[in-house]
GURORO-530631 format. One record per atom (N, C-alpha, C): x, y, z; chain; residue number from 0; residue in three letters; atom name. Coordinates in nm, 3 decimals, decimal comma, always signed. Layout:
+---------+---------+---------+-------+-----+-----+------+
:      xx :      yy :      zz : chain :   n : res : atom :
+---------+---------+---------+-------+-----+-----+------+
:       X :       Y :       Z :     A : NUM : Ala :   CA :
...
+---------+---------+---------+-------+-----+-----+------+
***
This chain:
+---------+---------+---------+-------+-----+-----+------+
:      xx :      yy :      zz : chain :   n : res : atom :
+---------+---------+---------+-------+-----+-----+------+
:  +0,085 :  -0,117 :  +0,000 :     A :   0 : Unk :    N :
:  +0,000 :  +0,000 :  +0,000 :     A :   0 : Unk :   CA :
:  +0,090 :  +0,123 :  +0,000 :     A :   0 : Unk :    C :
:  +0,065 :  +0,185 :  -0,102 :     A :   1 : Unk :    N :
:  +0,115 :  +0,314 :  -0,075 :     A :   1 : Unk :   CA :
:  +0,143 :  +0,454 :  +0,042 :     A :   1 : Unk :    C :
:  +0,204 :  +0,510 :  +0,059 :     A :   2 : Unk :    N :
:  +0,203 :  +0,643 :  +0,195 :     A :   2 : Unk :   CA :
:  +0,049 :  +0,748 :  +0,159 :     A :   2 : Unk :    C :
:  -0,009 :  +0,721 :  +0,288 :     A :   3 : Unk :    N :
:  -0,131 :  +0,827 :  +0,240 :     A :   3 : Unk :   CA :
:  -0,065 :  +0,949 :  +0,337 :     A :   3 : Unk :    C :
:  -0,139 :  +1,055 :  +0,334 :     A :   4 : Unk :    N :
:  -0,099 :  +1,182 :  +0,388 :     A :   4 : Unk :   CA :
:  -0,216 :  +1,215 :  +0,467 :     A :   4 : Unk :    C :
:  -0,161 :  +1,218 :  +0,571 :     A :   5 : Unk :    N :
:  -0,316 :  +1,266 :  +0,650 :     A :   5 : Unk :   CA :
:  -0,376 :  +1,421 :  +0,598 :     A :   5 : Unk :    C :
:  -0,486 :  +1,429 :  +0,628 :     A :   6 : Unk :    N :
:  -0,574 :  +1,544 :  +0,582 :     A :   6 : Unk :   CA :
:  -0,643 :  +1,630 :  +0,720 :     A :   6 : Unk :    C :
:  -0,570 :  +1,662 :  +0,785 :     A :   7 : Unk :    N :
:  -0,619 :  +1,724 :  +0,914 :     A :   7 : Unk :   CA :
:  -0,741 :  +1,762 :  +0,902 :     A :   7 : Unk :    C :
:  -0,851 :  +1,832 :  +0,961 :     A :   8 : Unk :    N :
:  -0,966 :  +1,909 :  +0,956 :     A :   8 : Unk :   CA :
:  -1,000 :  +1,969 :  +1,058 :     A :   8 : Unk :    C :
:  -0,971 :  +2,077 :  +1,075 :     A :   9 : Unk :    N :
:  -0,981 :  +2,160 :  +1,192 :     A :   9 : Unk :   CA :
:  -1,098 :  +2,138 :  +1,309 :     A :   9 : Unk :    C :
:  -1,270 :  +2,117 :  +1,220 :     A :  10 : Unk :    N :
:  -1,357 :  +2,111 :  +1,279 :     A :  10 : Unk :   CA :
:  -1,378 :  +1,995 :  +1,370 :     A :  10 : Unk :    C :
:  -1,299 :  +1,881 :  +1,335 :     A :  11 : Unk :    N :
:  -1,284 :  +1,770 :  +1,369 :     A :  11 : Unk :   CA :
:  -1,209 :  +1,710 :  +1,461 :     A :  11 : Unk :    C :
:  -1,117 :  +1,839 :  +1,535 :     A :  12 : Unk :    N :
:  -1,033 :  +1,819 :  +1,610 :     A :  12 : Unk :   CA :
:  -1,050 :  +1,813 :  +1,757 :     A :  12 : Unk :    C :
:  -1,059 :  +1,722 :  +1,886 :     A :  13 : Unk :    N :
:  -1,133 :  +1,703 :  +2,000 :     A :  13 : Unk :   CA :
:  -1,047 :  +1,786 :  +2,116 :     A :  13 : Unk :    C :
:  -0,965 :  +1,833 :  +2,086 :     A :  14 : Unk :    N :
:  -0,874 :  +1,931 :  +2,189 :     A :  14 : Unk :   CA :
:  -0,838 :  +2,051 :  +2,104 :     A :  14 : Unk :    C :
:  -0,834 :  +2,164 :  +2,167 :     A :  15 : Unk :    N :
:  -0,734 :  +2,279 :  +2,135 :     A :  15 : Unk :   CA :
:  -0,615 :  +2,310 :  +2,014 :     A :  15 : Unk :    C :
:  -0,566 :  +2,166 :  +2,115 :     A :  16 : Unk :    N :
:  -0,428 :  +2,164 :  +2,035 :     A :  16 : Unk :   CA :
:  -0,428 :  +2,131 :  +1,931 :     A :  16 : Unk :    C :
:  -0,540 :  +2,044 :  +1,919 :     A :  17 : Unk :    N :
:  -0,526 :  +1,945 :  +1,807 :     A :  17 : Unk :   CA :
:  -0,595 :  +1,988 :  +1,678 :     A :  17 : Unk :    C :
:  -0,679 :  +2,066 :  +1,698 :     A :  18 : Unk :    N :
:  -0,768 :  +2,201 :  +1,647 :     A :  18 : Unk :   CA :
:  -0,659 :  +2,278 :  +1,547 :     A :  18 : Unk :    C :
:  -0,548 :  +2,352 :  +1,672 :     A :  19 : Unk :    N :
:  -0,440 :  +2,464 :  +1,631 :     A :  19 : Unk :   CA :
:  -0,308 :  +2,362 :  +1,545 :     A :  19 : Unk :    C :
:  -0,319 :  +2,238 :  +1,536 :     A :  20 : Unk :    N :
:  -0,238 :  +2,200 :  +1,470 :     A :  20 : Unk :   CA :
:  -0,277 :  +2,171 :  +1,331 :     A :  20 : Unk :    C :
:  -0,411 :  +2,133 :  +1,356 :     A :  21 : Unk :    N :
:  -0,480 :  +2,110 :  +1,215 :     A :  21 : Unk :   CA :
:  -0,489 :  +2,202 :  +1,135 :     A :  21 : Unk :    C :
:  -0,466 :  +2,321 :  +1,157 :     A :  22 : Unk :    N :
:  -0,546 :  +2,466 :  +1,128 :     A :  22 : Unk :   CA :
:  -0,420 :  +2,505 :  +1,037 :     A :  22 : Unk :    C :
:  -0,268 :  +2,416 :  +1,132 :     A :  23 : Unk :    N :
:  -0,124 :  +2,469 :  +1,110 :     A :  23 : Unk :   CA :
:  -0,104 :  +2,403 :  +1,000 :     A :  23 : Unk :    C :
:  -0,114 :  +2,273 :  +1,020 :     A :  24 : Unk :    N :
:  -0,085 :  +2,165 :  +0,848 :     A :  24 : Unk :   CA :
:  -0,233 :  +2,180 :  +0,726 :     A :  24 : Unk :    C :
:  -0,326 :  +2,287 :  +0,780 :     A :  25 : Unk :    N :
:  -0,392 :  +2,325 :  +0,641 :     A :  25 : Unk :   CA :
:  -0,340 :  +2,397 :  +0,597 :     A :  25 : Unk :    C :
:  -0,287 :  +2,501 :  +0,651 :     A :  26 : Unk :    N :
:  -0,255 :  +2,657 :  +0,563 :     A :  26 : Unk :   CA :
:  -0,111 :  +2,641 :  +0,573 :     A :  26 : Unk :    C :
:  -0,016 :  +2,521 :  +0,587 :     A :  27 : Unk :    N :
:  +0,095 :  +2,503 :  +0,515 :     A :  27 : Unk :   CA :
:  +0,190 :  +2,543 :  +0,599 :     A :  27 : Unk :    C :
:  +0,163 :  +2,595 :  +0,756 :     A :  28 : Unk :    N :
:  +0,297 :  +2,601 :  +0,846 :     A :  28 : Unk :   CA :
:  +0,333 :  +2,535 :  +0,908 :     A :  28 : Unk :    C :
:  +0,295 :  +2,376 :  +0,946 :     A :  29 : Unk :    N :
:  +0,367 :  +2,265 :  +0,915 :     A :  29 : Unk :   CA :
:  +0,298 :  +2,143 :  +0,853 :     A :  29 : Unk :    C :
:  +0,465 :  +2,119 :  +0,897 :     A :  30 : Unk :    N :
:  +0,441 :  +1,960 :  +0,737 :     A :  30 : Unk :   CA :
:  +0,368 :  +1,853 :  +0,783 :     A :  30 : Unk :    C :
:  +0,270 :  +1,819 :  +0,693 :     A :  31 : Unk :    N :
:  +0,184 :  +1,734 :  +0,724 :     A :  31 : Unk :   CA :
:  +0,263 :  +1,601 :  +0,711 :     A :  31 : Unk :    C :
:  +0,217 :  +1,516 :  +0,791 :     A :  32 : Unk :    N :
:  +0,288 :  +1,374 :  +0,803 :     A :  32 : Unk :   CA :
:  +0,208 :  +1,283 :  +0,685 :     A :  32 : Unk :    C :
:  +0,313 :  +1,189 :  +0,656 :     A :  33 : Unk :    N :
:  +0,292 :  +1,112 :  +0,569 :     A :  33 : Unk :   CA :
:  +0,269 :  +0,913 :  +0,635 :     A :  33 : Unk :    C :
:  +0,209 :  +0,852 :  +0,615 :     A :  34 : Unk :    N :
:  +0,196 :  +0,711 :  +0,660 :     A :  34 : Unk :   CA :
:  +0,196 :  +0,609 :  +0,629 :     A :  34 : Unk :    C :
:  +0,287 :  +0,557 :  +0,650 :     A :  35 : Unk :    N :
:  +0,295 :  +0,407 :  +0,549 :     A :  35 : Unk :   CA :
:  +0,242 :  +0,276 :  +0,630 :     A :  35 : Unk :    C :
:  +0,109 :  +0,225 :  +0,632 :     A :  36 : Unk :    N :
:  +0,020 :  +0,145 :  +0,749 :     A :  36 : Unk :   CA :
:  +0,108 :  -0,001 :  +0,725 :     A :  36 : Unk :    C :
:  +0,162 :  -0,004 :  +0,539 :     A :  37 : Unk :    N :
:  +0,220 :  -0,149 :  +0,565 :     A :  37 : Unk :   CA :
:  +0,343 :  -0,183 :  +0,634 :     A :  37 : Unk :    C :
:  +0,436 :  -0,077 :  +0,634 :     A :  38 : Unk :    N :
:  +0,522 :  -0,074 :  +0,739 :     A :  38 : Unk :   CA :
:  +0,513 :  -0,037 :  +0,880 :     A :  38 : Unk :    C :
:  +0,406 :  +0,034 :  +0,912 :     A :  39 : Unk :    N :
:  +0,380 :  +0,024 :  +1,040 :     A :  39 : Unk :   CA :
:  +0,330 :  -0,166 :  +1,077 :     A :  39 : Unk :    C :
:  +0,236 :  -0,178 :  +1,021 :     A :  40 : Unk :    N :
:  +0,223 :  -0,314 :  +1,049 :     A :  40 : Unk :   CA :
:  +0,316 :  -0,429 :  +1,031 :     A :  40 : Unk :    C :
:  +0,411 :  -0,385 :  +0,973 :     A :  41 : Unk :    N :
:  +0,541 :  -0,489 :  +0,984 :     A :  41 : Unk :   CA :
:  +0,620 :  -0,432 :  +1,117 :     A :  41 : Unk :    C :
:  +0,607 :  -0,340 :  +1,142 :     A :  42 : Unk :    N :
:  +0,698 :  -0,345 :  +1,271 :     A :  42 : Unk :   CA :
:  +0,654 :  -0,339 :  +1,403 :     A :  42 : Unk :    C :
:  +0,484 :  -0,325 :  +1,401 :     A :  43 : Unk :    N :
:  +0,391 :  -0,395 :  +1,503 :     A :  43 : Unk :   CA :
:  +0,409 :  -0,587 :  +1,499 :     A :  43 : Unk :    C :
:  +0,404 :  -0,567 :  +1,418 :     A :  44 : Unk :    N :
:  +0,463 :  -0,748 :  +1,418 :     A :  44 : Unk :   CA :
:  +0,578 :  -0,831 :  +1,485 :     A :  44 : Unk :    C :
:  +0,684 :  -0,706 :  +1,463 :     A :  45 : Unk :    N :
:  +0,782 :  -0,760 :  +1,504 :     A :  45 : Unk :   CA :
:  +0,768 :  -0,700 :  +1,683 :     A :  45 : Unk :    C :
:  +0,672 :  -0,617 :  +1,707 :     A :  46 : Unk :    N :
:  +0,665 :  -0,597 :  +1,832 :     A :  46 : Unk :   CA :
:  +0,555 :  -0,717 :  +1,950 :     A :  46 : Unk :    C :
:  +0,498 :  -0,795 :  +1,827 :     A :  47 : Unk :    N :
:  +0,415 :  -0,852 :  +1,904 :     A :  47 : Unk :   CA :
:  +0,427 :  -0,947 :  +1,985 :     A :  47 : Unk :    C :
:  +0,574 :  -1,023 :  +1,950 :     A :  48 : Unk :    N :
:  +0,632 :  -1,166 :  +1,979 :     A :  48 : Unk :   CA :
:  +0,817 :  -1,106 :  +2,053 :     A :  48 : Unk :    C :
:  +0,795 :  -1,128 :  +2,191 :     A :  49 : Unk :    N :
:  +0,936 :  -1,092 :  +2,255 :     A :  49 : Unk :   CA :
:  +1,022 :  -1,224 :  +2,174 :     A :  49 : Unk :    C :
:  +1,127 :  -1,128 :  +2,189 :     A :  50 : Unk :    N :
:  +1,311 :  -1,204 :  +2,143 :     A :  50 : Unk :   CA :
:  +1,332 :  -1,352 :  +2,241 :     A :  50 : Unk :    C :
:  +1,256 :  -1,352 :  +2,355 :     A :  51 : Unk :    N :
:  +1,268 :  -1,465 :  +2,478 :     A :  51 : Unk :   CA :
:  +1,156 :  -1,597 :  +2,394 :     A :  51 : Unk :    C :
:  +1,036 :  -1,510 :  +2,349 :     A :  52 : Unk :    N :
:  +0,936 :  -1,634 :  +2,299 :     A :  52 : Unk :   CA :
:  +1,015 :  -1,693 :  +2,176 :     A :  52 : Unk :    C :
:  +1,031 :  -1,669 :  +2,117 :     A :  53 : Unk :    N :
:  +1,194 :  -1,742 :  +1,969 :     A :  53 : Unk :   CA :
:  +1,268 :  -1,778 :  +2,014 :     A :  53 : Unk :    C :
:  +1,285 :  -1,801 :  +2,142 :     A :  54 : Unk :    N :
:  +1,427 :  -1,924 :  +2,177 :     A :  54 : Unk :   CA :
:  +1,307 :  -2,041 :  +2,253 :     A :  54 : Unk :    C :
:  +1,400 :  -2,136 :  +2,209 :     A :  55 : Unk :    N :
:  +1,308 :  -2,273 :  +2,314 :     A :  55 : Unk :   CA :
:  +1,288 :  -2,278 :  +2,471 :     A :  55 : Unk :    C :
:  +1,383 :  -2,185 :  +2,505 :     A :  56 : Unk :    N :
:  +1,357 :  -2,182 :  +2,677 :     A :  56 : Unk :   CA :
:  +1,217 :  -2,064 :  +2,675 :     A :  56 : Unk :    C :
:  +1,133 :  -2,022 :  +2,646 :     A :  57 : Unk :    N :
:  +1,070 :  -1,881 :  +2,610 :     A :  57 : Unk :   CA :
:  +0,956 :  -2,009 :  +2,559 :     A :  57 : Unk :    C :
:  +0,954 :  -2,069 :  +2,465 :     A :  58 : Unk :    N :
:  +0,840 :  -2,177 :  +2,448 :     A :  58 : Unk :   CA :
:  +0,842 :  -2,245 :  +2,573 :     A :  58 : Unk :    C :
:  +0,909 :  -2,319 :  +2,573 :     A :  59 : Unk :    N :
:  +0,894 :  -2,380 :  +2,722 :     A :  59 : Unk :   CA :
:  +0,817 :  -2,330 :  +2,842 :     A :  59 : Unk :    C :
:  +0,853 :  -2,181 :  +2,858 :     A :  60 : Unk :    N :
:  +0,846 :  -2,098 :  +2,955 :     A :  60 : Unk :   CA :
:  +0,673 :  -2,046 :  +2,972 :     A :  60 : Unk :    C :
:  +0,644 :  -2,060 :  +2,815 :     A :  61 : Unk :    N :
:  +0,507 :  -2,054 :  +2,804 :     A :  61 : Unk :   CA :
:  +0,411 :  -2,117 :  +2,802 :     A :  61 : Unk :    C :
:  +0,437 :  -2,274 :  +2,775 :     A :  62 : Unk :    N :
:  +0,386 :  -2,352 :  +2,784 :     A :  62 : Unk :   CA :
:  +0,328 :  -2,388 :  +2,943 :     A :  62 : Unk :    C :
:  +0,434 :  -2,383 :  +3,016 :     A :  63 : Unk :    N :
:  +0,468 :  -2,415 :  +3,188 :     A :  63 : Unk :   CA :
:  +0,338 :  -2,288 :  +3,210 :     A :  63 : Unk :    C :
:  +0,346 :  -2,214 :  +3,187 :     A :  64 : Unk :    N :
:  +0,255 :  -2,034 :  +3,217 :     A :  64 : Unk :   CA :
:  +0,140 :  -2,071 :  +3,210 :     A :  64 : Unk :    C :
:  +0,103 :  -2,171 :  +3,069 :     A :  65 : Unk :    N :
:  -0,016 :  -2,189 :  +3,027 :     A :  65 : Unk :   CA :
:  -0,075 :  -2,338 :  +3,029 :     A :  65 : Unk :    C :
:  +0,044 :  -2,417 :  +3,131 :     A :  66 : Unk :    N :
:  -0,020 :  -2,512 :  +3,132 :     A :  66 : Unk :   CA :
:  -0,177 :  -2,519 :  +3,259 :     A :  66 : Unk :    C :
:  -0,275 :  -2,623 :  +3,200 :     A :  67 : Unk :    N :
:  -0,364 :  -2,672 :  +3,312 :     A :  67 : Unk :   CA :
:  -0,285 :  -2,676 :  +3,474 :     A :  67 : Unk :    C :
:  -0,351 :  -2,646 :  +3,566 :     A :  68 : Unk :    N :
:  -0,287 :  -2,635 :  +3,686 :     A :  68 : Unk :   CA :
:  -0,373 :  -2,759 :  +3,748 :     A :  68 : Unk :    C :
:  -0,492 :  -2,773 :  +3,671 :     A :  69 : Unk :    N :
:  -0,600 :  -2,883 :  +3,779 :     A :  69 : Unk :   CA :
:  -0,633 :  -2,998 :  +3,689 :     A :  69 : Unk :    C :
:  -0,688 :  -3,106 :  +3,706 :     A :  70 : Unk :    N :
:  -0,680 :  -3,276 :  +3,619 :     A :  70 : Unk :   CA :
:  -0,837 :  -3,220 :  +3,530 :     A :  70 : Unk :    C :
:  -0,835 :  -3,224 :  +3,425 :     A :  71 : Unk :    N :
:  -0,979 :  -3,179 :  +3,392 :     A :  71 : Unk :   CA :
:  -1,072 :  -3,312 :  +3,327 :     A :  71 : Unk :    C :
:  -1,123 :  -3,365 :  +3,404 :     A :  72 : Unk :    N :
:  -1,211 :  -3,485 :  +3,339 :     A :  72 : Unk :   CA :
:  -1,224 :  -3,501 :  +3,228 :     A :  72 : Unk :    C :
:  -1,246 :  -3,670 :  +3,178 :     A :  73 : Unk :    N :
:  -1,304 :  -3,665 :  +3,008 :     A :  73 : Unk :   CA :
:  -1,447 :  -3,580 :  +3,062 :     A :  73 : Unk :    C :
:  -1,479 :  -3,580 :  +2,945 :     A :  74 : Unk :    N :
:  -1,645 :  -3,535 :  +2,900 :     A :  74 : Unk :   CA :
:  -1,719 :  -3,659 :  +2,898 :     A :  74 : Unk :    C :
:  -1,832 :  -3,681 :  +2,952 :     A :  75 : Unk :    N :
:  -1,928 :  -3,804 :  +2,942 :     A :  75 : Unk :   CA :
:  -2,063 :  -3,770 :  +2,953 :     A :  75 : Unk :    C :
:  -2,057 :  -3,858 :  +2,774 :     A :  76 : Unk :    N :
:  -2,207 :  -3,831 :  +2,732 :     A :  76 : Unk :   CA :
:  -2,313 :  -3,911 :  +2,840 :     A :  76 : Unk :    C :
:  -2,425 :  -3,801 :  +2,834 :     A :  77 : Unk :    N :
:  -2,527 :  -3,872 :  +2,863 :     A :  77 : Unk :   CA :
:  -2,661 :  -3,871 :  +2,824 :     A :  77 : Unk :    C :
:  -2,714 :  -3,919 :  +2,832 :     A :  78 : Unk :    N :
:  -2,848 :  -3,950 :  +2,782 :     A :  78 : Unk :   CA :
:  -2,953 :  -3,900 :  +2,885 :     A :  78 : Unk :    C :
:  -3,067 :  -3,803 :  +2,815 :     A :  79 : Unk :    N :
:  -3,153 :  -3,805 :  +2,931 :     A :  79 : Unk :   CA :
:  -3,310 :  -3,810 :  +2,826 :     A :  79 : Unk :    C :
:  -3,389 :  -3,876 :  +2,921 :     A :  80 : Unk :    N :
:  -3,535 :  -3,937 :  +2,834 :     A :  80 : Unk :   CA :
:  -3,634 :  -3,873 :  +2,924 :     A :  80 : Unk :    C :
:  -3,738 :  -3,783 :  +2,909 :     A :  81 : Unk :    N :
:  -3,820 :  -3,749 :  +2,984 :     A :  81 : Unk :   CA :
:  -3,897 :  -3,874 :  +2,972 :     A :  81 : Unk :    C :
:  -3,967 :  -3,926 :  +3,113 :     A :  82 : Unk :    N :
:  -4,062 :  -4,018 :  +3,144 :     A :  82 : Unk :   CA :
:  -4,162 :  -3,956 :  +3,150 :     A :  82 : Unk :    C :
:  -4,237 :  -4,057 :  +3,040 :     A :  83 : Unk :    N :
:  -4,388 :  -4,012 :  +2,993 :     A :  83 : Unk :   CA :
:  -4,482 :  -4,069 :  +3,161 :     A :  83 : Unk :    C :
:  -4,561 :  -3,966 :  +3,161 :     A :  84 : Unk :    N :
:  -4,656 :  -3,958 :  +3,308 :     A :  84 : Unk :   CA :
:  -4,792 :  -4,069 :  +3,194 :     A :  84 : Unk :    C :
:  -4,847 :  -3,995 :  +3,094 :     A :  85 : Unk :    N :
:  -4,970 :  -4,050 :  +3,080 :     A :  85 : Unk :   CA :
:  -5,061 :  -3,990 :  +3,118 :     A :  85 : Unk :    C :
:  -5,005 :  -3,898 :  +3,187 :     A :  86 : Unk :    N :
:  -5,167 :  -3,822 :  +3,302 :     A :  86 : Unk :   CA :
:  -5,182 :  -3,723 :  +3,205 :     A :  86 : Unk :    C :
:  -5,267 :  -3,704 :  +3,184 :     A :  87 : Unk :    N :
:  -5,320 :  -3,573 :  +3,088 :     A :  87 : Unk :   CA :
:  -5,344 :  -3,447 :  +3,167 :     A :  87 : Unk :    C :
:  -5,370 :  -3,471 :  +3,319 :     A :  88 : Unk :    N :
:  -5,344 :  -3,376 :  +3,392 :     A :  88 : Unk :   CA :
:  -5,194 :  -3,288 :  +3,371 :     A :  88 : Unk :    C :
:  -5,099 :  -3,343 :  +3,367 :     A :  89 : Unk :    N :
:  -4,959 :  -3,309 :  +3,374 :     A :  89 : Unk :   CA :
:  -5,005 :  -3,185 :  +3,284 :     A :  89 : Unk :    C :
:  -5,071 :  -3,231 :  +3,137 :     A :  90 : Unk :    N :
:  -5,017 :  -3,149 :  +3,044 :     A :  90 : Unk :   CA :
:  -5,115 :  -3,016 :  +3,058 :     A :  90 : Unk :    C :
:  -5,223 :  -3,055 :  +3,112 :     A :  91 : Unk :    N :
:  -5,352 :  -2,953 :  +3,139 :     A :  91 : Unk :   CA :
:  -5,272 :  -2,862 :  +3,212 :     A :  91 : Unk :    C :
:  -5,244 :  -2,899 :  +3,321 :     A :  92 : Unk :    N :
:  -5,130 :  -2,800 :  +3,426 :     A :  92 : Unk :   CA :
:  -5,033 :  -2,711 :  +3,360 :     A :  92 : Unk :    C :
:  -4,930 :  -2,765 :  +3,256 :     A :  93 : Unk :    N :
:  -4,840 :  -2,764 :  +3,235 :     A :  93 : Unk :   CA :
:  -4,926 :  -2,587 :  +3,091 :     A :  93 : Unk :    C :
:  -5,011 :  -2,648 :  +3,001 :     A :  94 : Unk :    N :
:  -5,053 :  -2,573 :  +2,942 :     A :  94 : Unk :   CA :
:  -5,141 :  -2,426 :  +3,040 :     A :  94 : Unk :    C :
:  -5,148 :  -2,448 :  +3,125 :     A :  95 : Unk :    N :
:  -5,243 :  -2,336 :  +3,184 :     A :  95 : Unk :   CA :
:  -5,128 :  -2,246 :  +3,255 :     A :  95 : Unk :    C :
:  -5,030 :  -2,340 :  +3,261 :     A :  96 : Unk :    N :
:  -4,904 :  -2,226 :  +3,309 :     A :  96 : Unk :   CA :
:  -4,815 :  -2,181 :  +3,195 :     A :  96 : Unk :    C :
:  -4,849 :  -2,219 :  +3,109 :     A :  97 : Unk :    N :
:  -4,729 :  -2,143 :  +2,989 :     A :  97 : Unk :   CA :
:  -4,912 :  -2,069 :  +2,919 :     A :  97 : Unk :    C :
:  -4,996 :  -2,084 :  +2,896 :     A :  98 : Unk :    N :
:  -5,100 :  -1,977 :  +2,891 :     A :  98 : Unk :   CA :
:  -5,113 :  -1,897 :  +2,963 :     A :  98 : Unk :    C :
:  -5,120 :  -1,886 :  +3,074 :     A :  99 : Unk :    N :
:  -5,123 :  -1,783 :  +3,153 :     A :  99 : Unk :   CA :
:  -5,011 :  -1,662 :  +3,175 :     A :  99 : Unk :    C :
:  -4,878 :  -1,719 :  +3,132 :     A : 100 : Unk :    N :
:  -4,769 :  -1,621 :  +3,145 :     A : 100 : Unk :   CA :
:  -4,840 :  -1,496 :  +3,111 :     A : 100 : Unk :    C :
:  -4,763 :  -1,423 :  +3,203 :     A : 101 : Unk :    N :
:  -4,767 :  -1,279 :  +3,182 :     A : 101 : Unk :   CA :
:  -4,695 :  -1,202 :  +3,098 :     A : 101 : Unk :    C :
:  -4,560 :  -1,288 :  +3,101 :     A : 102 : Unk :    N :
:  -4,407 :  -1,236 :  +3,039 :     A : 102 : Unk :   CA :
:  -4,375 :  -1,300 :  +2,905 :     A : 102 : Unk :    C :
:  -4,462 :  -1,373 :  +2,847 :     A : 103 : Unk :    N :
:  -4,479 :  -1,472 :  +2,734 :     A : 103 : Unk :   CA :
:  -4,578 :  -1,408 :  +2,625 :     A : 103 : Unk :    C :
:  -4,572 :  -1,460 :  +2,527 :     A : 104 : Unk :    N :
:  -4,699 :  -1,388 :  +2,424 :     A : 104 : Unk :   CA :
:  -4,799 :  -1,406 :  +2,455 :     A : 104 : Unk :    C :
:  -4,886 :  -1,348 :  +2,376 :     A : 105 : Unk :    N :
:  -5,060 :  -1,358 :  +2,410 :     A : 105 : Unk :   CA :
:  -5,070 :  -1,491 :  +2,338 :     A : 105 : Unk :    C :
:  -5,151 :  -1,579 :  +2,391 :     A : 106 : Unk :    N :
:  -5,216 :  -1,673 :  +2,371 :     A : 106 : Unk :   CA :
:  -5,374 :  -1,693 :  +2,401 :     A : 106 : Unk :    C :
:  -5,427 :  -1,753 :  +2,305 :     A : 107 : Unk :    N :
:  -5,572 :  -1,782 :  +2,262 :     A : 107 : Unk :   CA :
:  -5,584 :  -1,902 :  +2,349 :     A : 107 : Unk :    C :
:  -5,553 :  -1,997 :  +2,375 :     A : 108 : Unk :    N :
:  -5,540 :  -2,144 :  +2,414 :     A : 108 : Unk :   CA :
:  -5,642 :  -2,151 :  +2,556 :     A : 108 : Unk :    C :
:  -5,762 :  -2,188 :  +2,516 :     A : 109 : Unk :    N :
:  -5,887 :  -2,233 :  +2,624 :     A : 109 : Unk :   CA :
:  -5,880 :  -2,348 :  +2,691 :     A : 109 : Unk :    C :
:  -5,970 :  -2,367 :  +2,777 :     A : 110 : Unk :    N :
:  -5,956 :  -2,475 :  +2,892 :     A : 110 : Unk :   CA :
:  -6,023 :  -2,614 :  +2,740 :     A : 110 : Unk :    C :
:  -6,094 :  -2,567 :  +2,697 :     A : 111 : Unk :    N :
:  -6,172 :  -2,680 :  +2,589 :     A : 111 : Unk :   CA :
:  -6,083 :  -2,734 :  +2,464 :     A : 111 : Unk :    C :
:  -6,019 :  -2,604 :  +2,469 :     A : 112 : Unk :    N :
:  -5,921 :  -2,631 :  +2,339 :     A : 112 : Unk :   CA :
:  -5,817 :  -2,733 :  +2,393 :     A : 112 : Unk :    C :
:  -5,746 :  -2,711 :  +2,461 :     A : 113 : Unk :    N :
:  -5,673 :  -2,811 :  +2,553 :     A : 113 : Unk :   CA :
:  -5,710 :  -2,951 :  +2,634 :     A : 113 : Unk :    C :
:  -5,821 :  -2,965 :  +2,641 :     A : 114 : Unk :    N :
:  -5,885 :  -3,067 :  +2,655 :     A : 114 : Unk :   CA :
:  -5,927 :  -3,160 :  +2,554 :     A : 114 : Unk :    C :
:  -5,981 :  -3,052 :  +2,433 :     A : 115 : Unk :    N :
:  -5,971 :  -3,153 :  +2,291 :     A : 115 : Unk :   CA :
:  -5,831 :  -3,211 :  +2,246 :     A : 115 : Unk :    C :
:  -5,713 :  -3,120 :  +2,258 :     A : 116 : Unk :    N :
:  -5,621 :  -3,180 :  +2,193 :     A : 116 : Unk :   CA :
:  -5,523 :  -3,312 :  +2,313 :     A : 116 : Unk :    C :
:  -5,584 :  -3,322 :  +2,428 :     A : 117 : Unk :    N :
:  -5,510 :  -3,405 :  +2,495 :     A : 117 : Unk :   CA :
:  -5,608 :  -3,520 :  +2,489 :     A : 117 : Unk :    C :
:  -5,742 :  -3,448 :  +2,426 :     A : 118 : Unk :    N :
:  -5,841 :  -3,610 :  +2,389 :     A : 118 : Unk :   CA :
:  -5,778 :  -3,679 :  +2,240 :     A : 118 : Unk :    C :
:  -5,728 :  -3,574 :  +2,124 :     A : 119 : Unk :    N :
:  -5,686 :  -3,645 :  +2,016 :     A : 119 : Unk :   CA :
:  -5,572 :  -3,681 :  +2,058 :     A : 119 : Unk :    C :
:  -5,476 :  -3,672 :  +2,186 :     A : 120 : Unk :    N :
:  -5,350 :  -3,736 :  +2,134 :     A : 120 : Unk :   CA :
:  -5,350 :  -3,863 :  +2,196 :     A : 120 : Unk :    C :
:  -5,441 :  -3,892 :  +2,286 :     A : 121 : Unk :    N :
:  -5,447 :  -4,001 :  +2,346 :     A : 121 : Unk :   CA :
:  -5,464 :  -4,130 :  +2,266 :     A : 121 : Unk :    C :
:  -5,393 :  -4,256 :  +2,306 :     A : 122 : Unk :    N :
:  -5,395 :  -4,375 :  +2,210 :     A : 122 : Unk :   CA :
:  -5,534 :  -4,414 :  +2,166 :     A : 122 : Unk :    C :
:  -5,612 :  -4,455 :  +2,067 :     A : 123 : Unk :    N :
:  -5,705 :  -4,559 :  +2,036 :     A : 123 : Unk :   CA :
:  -5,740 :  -4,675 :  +2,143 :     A : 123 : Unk :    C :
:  -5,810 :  -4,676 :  +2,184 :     A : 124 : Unk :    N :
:  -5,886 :  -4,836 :  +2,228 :     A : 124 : Unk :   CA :
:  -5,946 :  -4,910 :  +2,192 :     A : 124 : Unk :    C :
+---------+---------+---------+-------+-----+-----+------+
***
């Protein structure tokens, strides 16, 4: 990338100074700075990684820094199955409290309506 040149703007300036400097590199009494971001970012780079982390005692050193201090268990799956009740009560209950929320959407859902659909889900005899 090429050197851009900054473009001061007076109005834009959040201090005094910074105002009276802008004001200075518009009308040409001083020199406006020039910026080269790809060389700044090459030598942020080289600032990011100390001279100690590039030798093997410095890996080492970090590793030890960053190792686990405590035994951390496997992970173990498990399985969980809600046990069916059967009671159609459960669900009557269960629907009159998520209808009723206050903090939940509006819902239409009647004592009959809920009673029909726990009559269709019930098995055949």
């Amino acid at each position: 990338m090429p050197e851009d040149t900054i473009k001061p703007n007076p109005n834009e300036a959040t201090t005094h100074d910074a105002q009276l400097a802008a004001e200075q590199m518009a009308s040409g009494e001083e020199k406006v700075q020039k910026v080269d971001f790809d060389a700044d970012y090459a030598a942020a780079q080289q600032f990011s990684v100390s001279d100690v982390d590039r030798t093997p005692e410095g890996a080492a050193a970090a590793e030890a820094a960053t190792a686990n201090k405590f035994e951390v268990p496997e992970a173990e799956e498990r399985k969980t199955e809600a046990q069916s009740t059967g009671n159609p009560d459960d669900y009557l209950e269960l629907a009159k409290e998520v209808g009723g929320s206050r903090s939940e959407g509006v819902s239409n859902v009647s004592d009959d309506l809920i009673q029909q659909a726990i009559e269709k889900g019930q098995p055949k005899k």
